[in-house]
C-alpha positions in Angstrom: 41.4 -61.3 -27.3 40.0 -64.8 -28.4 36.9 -63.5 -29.2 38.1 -60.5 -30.9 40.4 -63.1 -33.3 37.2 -65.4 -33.5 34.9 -62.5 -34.5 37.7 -61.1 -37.2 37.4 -64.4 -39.2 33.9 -64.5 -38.6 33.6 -61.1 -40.4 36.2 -62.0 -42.8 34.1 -64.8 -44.2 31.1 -62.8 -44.1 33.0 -60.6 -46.3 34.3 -63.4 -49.0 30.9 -64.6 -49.1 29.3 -61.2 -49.6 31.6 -60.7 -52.3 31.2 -63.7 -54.2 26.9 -62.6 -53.9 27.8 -59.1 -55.3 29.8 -60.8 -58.1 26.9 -63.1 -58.7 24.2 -60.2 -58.8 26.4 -58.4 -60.8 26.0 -61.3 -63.5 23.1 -60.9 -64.0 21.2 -59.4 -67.2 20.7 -55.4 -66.6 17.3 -55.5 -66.6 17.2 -58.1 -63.9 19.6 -55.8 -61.7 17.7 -52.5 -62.6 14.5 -54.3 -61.3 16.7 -55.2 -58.0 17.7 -52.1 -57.5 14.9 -50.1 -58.2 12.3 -52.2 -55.7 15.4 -52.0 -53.0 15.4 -56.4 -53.4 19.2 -56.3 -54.5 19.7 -55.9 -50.3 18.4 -59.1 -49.7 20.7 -60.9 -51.6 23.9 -59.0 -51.9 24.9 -60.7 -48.6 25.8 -57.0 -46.7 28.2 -56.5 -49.2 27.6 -52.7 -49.9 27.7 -52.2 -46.2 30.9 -54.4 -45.4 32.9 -52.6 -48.7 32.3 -49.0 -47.2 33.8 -50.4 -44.2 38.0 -49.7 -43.6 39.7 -52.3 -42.6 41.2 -50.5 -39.8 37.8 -49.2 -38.8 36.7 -53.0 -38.7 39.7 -53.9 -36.4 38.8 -50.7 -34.0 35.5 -52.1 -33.6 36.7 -55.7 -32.6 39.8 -54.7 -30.2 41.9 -51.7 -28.7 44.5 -54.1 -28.4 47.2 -52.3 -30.8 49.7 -55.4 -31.5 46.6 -57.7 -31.8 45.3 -55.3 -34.5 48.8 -55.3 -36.4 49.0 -59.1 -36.4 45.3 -59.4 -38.1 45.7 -56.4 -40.6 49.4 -57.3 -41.5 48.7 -59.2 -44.9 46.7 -55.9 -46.3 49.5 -53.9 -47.4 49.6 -56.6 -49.9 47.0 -55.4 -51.7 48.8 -51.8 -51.8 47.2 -49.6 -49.1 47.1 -49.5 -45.5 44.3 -50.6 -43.0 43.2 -47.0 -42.9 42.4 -47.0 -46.7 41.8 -50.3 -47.3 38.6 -52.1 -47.3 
């Protein structure tokens, strides 16, 4: 289960750091983010973010562990943010 904890806050700065990229791009002047999203460039620098925000939280904890109690202990604090695992992401 230690490498199931290790990769969680692996992803879980992945994820901060994707967001803060998205946030930045997001910034931007339109015509700067029309142009990065119309040549397909805004992938290169948005860090994974579109693909790490579709993701469920509890889907990213089914694909690190089975371990049940393991997977309540890392997605505990989410329900602070007013949804569960399931919903949240």
């Amino acid at each position: 289960e230690t490498a199931a904890i290790d990769e969680y806050y692996k992803l879980v700065g992945k994820a901060t750091s994707a967001f803060h990229r998205a946030m930045i791009l997001k910034s931007l002047p339109r015509v700067v983010n029309q142009f990065l999203l119309r040549t397909g460039l805004y992938k290169r620098f948005d860090g994974g973010f579109h693909k790490l925000a579709s993701l469920t939280v509890q889907e990213g904890l089914d694909r690190l562990t089975d371990n049940q109690e393991l997977k309540a202990v890392l997605g505990y604090n989410w329900g602070d943010y007013g949804c569960e695992p399931n919903r949240a992401s």
